[in-house]
C-alpha positions in Angstrom: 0.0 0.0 0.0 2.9 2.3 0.5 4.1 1.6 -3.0 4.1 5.0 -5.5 1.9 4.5 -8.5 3.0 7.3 -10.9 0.2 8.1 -13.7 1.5 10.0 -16.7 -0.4 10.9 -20.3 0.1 9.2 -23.0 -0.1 12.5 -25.1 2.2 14.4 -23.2 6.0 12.5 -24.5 8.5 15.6 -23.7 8.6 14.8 -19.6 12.1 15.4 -18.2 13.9 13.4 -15.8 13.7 16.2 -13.0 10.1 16.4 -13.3 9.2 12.8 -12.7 12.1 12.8 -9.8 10.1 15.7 -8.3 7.0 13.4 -8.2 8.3 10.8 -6.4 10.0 13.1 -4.2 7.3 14.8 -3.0 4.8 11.6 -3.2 7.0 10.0 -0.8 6.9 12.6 1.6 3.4 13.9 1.5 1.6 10.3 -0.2 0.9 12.8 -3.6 2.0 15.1 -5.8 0.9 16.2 -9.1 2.9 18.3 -11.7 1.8 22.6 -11.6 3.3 25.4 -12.5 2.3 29.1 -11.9 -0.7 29.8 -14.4 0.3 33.3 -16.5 -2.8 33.9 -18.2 -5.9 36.1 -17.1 -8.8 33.4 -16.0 -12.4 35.2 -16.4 -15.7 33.8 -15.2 -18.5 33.7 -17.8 -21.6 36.1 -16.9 -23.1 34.6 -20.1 -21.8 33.7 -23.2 -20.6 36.8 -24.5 -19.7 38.9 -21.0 -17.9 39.1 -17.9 -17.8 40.9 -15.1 -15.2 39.0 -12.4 -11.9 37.6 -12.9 -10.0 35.2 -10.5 -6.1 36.7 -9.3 -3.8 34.2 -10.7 -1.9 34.3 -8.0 -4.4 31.7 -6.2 -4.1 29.7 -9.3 -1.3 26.9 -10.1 -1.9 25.2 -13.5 -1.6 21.1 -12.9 -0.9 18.2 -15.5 0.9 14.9 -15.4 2.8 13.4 -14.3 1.5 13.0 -10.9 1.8 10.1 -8.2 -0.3 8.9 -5.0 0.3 5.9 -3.0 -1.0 2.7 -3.8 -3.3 2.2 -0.8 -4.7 5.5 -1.6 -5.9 5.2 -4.6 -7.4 1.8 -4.1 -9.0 3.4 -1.2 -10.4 6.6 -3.4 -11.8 4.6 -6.7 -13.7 2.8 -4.1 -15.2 5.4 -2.4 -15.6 7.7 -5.8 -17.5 4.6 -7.2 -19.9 4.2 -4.4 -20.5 7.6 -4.1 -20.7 8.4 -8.0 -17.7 11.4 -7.6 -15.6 11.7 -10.1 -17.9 10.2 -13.3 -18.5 13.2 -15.1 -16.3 14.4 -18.4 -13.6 16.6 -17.1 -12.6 14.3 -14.0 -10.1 12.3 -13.3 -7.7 11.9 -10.3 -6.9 15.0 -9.2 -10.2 16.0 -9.4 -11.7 12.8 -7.7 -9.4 13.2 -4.9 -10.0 17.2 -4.4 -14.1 15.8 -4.4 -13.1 13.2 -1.8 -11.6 15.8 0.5 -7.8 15.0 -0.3 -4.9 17.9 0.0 -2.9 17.5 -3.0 0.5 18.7 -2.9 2.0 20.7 -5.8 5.5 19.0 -7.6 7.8 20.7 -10.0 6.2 20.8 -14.1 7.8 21.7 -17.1 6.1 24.0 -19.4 8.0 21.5 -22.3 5.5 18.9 -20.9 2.6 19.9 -23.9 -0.3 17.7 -24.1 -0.5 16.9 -27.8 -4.4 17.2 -28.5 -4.5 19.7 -32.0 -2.6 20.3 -35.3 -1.1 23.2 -33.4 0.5 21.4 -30.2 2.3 19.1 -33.0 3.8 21.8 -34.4 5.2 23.1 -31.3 6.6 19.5 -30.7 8.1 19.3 -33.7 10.2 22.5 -32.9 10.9 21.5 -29.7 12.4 18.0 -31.3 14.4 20.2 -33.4 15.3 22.8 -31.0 18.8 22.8 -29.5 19.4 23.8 -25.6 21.4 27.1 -25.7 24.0 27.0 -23.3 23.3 30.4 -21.5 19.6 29.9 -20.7 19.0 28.0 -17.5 
């Protein structure tokens, strides 16, 4: 049960070393972790479908993706629960989600902003470039 299951997208192949390494890390010393970084966009909550009139700080906002880990017995222990209790069944949930509806802290890891979920024409063009792209030695 103490064993670290790591879950990771298929569609997302540019993962680095130090981000999975993170995972584990912090998995192993909190029981989870999943992957975030700071979100740099301006979030805006629909009034209707053509205005708004609040916005949410990003500051209170950390943008999450894969990888992320949890301990075995955990998880085991969660799907159970989500499944008797019908959390976590509707389109846009999955573990992270499931385990925020179960009442779980969930503990922030280093991402990668290299990490792109390949869903659309444009994301495969950026992953192309990045294939081709060659680390310059003076940016860290």
């Amino acid at each position: 049960d103490d064993d670290i299951v790591v879950i990771h997208d298929g569609v997302r192949p540019l993962v680095d070393d130090s981000v999975l390494s993170d995972v584990i890390i912090k998995c192993s010393e909190f029981g989870n972790a999943v992957t975030s970084m700071p979100y740099n966009e301006q979030i805006f909550v629909k009034k209707d479908e053509a205005t708004t009139k609040q916005y949410i700080p990003r500051d209170s906002l950390r943008r999450v993706s894969t990888p992320q880990a949890y301990k075995l017995g955990k998880l085991k222990w969660a799907y159970k629960k989500a499944f008797e209790e019908g959390i976590g069944i509707d389109k846009s949930s999955y573990t992270n989600t499931m385990m925020v509806d179960l009442g779980e802290t969930l503990y922030f890891a280093a991402g990668s902003d290299r990490n792109i979920k390949l869903t659309t024409k444009d994301n495969l063009e950026i992953f192309k470039a990045y294939l081709k792209m060659e680390k310059d030695s003076w940016i860290k």
